[in-house]
Structure formats: C-alpha cells, structure tokens
N, C-alpha and C positions, 0 to 999 in steps of 0.2 A: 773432813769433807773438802772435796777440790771444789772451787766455783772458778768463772771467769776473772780476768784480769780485775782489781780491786781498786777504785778510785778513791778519793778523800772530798771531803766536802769541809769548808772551811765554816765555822760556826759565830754568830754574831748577837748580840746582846739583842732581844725583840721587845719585851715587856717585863717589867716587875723583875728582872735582875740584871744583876752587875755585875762585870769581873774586876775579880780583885788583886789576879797577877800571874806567873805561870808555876810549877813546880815540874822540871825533866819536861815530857812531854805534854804535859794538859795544864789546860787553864783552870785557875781559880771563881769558882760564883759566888755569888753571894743573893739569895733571894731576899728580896726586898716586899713581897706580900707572898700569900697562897697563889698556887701553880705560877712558878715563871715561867716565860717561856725565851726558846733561843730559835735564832734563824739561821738557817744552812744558805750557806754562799759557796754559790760555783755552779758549775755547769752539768746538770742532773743527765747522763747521757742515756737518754731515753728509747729504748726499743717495745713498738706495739706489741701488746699481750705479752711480754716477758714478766719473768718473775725476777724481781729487781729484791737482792739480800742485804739490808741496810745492818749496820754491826755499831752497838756506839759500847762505850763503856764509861756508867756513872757510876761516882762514886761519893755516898753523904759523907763528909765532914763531922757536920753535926748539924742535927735535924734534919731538913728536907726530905721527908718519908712519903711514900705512895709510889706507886705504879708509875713507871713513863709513858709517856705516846707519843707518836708519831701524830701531826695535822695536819692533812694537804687543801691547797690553794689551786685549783683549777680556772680561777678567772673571777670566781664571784664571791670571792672572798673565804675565810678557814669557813667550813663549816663545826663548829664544834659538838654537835650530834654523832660524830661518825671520826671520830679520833682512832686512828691503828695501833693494841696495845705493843707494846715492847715486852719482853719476855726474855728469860734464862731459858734456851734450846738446845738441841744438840746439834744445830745448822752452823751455831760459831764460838768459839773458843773468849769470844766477850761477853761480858755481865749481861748484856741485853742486845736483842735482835728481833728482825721483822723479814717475813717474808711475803713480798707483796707486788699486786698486778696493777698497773692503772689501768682502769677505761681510755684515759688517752691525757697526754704529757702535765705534768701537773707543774701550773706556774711558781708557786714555792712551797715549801716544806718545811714543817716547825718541827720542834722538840720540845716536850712539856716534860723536863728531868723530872719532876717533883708534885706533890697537892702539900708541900706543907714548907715554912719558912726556914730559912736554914742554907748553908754551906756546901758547897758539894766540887767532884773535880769532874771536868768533861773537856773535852779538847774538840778531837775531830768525829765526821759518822765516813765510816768505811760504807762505800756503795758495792756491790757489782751482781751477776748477773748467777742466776743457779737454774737449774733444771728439774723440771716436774717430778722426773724418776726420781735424783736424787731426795726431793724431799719427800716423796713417797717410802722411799726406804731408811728415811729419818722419823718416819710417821706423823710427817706433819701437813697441813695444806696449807697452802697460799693464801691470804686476803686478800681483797680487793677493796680498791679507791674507785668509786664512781662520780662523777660529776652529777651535779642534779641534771635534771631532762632539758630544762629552758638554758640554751647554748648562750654563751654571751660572746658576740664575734665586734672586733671594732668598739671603737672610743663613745662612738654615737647609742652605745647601747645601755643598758640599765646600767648608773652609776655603780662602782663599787661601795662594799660597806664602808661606815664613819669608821676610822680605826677607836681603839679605844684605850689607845695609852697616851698618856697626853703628856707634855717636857720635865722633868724632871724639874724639883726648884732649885738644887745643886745640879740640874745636868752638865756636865761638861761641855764647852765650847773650843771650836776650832775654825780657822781659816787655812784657807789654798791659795796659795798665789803664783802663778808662774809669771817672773820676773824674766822675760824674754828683753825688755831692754834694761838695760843696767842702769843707764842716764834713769831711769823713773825709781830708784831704790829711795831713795828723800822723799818722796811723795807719797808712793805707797806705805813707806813704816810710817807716816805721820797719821793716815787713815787707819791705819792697824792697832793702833797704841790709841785708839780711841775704846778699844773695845774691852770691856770690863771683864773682868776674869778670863782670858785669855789662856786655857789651856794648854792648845798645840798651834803651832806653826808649821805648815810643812809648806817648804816653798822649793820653784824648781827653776834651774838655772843653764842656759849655754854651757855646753863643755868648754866651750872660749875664753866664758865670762871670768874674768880678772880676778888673781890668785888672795888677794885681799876681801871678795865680794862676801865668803862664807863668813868670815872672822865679823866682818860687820855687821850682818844678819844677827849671828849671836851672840854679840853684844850689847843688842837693845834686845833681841828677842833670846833671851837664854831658851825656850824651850819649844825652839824651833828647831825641823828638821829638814835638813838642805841636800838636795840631789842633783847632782849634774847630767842634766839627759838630750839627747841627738833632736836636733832642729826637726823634728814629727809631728805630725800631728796638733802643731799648737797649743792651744791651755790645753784642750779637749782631752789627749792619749797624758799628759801629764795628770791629772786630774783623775782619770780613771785607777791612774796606778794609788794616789793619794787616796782614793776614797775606801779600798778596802783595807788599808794601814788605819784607817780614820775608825771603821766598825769594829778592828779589833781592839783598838787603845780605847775604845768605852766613849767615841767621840757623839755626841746628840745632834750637835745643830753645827755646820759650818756655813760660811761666810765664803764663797768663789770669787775670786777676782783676780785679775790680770791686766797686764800694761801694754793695753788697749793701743792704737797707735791708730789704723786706719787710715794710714795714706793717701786713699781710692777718694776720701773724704776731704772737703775742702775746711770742713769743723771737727776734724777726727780726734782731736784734744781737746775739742770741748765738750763733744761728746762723751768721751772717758770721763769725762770730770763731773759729765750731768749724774752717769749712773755711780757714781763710787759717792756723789754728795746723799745720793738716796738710799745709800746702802750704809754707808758709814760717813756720813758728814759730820756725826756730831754723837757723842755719847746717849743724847737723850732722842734720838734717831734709832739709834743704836738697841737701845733700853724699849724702846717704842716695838721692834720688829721681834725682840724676842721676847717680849709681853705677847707678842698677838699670837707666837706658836704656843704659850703655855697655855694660855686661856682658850684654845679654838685646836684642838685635834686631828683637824681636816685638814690642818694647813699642811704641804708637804715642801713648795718654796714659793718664797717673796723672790719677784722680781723688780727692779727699780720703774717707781712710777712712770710710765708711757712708751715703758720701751717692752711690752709683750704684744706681741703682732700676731695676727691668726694662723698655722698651718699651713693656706694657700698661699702665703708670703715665699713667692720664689719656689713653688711645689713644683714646680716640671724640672726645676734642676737637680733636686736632691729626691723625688720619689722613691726611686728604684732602690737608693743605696736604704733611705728611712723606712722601707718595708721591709726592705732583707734584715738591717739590723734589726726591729722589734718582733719579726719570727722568730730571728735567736733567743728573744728575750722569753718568747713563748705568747707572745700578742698578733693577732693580725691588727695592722691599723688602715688594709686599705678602706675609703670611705670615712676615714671617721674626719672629721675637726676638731682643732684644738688650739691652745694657745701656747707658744715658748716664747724666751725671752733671748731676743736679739742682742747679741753681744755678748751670751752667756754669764752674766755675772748676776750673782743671787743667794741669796740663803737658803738654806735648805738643810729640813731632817736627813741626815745622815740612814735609816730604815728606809723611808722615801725613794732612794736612789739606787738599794742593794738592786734592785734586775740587772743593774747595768754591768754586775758584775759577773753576771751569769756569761759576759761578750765574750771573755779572756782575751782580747782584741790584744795585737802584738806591733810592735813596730812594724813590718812589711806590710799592713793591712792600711799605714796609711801613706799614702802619695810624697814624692821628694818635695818639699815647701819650694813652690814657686811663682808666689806672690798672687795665687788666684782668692778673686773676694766672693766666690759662691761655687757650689758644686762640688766639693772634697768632702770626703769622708767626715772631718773632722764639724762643717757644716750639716752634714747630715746629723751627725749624734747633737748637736746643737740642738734639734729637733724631739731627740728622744729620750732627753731628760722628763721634760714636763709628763712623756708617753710612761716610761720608767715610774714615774710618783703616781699615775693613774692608778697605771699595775698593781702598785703599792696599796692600792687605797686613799689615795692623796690629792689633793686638788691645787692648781697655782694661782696663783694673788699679785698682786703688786705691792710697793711701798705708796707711802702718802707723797703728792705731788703738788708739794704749794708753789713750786715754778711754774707748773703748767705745762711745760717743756714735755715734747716727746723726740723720739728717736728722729720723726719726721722732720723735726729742725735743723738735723745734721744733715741732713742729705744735699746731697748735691742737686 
C-alpha cells in the first residue's frame, strides 16, 4: 500500500522501563514492572479528521508478552479506559500498526510495547497519512481517539493528573550547562562535582572558546559531553538541543545551569551566585532536592528559592511570542497564570519537559544576540518551561531559602 510522505517519531523512556542500549537500528528495553510504557517525541503533524497510519515494530527479547497499544493525551491527561490496539494488518509491512482519527490534535502519545516483564527491541513509530478507500480495500476501518466532552483550555483550568511514576532510586542524573563565558569554567565545575553520581555532562560552548577549554571539561568531568554551538539563543536554544540527547541516554532528573552574568544588573554576580548556592551549594542541598522529586511525583522542576515570579512578570513583552510557542506545543495558555523561574536555572524531570521537544525550534527562529534583557525568543521559552511540565502533568517548586534572598535583591 502507498500512504503519504512517512514521518519518525523519536521514542523516550515514560514509566517502568529502561534502555539498555542500541542494536543497528532500534533500541534496547528493558521493562522494569508489568506494562511499561515509552513516549513519542517530536512533532505529531496533525491534519483534522485525517486518518493518521502509525507503524511501529516490537520485538520481545525475552518475555515481555501481550498486545501493544497506543495512549493518547488530549490535555487531561492518558486516559487508560480507551487505549488504541496495535495489531499485525495488511496496511504495513511492520509487526504492528494502527489506523487512526483524532477528534482533534492529541497532546502526547504513548506506547505500551508490552503487559508482561521482560526485554524487547523498539526504536522509532513511523507516522503518516492514508486514505479511507484505501483501507476500505484493506478491509479495514479506522479508530478513533476522542477527547472526553469537558474541554480543558488554558493553565487556569482543572489541574492535570498526579503522574504516577515517581524517580527511580538508581535513576540516572544529568546536568546542562552552557558555559557562554569561559572566565566562569572554575566555578561552575566546583558546583558540579558537588553532585553525587553524576551521570552525564553535556555542556555547551563558543565556537571561539579556547582550543584547550574541551580537554579541561573532560578531565575533571570524564562523561561529559562538549559542543561548540553559534552565539543563539542563549542557554535557552542550547538546552533544548541537550534535552532530547538527555530522554534518549535514559537521563531522569537534570540540573540547568548557566553562567549567568547580567550586566543590565548592578548584582548580576551575585545573583548567579544566589541561585546556583540553592541549586547546588552544597551536596546535602543537593541530596535535599533530589529526595523531594523521589518522594513527591508531582514535582516536575525546583527552582532556586525566590527567584519564581508570576507569569505577568514582563507579560506584554514576551506574550505574543509565549502563546505562539505553547500552541505548537499543543496548549493554549492565553488567560492562564503561572509561575517560571527567572534566570532559568533549575532541576527538572527530564519527562516534564519532553513538549518542548515537540518545537524542533532551529537556529534562524532565534534573533542575532544583541545584548537585549527581555523580549527574545529565547525569554519567551523562559516562560514555557514551567507551561511545558503542566502539559506534562507537573507542577513547579522551589528550593529551600534560608537566605531569604529573592531575585528582587538583584535588581537595580
């Protein structure tokens, strides 16, 4: 059968399983209880009433038995009453497929490879687009994905569900750093080599920055990974590239940070220094924040105590851009409030933040760096992190605040 052009959707570890590495084309799982589930990252290109042919192909290792399904996310969380089976058809030449219609655009979509414990290989799910006749002359009909009847529009609406997988007690941990000034590499690894099992590093750097800068990084940090990327965007467009490298290496909880400078600021150093002390000051700081994701499931990111400021903070400059981007993401958020964390620097489930990967945001989407301190792109998505972890099912926190110190002290 011919269908439309055929997209990929990039798949991410969601609940109760693990990857354990790649083999040619697909990746290694590993389920870790009954039904795991994975999440599809990327950009679902959604046409009303279309019949969308999703093609995946699992294969058990050993064990992991039972029927797969598809689970869509319309805004109010998976419903698991209304799972879409996967099936062996004549619509595609993969072990399993679905042919299926939304009611209207479905904010994420799972994959439950399995009901039983066990190994298995999956990689990517083939999307694209088919036509009624033809699956009439396949002898088959289409599903459909419905939303429930009560619409949830905006932030201000019924909370999402409690998620229900809560940190691993080996989960893997990672930080981000984009080392924009090189002068701050001594400070920053002294705050990073605070952090206890420390599994990835991925930090990003000036194409400028000085032919010895990488050599340094990994030699205190052996399993870090170092990229040289064009003066864009700020942490913001580095970060977004980091974070879906982060869902595929099995990464749970990262650590954002960046050398902060703020110029505009007459304490713009000291400010850096307030939130990186509340984020990483001190191992048992450290131990503190990622006790609170294990034990509390709601959490989705810590931000440094006193520095999350409400939504209207500076909203007529960046609205326009913070609505366009979290349509992409598949949200409206005009009307809603909420809180992010000025300065962007925080912890955060790695799951929490996949919408944001649904942007595929590219270098020319962000402005030539020219020293403005509100109103860029890159301050807009500032915004749409904490928007991003709603989506998710997530709520944002702060860290503990025995300074007392807020943001409000740096200002000029």
């Amino acid at each position: 059968m011919e269908n439309g052009d055929a997209m990929n959707l990039a798949i991410a570890s969601f609940a109760s399983v693990r990857r354990l590495g790649g083999v040619d084309d697909s990746s290694i799982w590993m389920s870790l209880s009954e039904c795991p589930q994975l999440l599809l990252v990327g950009d679902l290109h959604y046409e009303e009433q279309a019949v969308m042919l999703f093609e995946v192909d699992i294969l058990p290792i050993a064990g992991c038995g039972g029927q797969p399904f598809l689970c869509v996310d319309f805004g109010e969380g998976f419903d698991e009453a209304h799972r879409i089976p996967l099936d062996a058809t004549s619509l595609s030449a993969s072990m399993f497929s679905a042919a299926v219609v939304f009611s209207s655009r479905p904010m994420r979509i799972r994959i439950d490879p399995c009901a039983e414990t066990g190994e298995f290989l999956c990689s990517e799910v083939r999307v694209s687009t088919t036509s009624r006749e033809l699956l009439r002359e396949a002898g088959e009909e289409p599903l459909h994905a419905q939303r429930s009847a009560v619409a949830v529009k905006g932030l201000a609406a019924s909370p999402p569900p409690r998620p229900r997988g809560a940190l691993r007690d080996r989960g893997r941990i990672g930080a981000i750093l984009h080392l924009f000034y090189e002068d701050q590499w001594l400070e920053m690894s002294e705050y990073l080599a605070r952090i206890p099992g420390l599994a990835r590093l991925y930090v990003s750097i000036q194409k400028t920055a000085s032919r010895d800068l990488e050599g340094q990084i990994a030699a205190q940090f052996p399993q870090a990974v170092v990229r040289r990327l064009p003066n864009r965007g700020r942490d913001v467009l580095p970060f977004l590239h980091w974070l879906e490298l982060a869902a595929q290496e099995d990464i749970e909880l990262v650590c954002k940070i960046h050398t902060k400078r703020s110029p505009h600021l007459p304490l713009g150093d000291a400010c850096r220094r307030d939130m990186l002390d509340k984020l990483l000051g001190s191992e048992s700081i450290i131990r503190d924040i990622i006790s609170s994701f294990r034990v509390d499931p709601s959490l989705g990111i810590i931000g440094p105590g006193g520095h999350l400021v409400p939504s209207s903070f500076f909203w007529e400059r960046n609205a326009v851009r913070v609505e366009a981007l979290c349509l992409r993401m598949g949200f409206d958020v005009k009307g809603a409030s909420f809180e992010f964390v000025a300065g962007a620097m925080f912890w955060a489930r790695v799951e929490a933040l996949l919408p944001l990967c649904r942007l595929h945001m590219g270098d020319d989407e962000f402005e030539e760096e020219s020293g403005l301190v509100d109103g860029t792109t890159a301050h807009a998505l500032e915004r749409c992190f904490p928007v991003a972890a709603l989506i998710s099912g997530y709520r944002v926190a702060e860290s503990a605040n025995g300074a007392g110190t807020t943001m409000r002290d740096f200002a000029p």
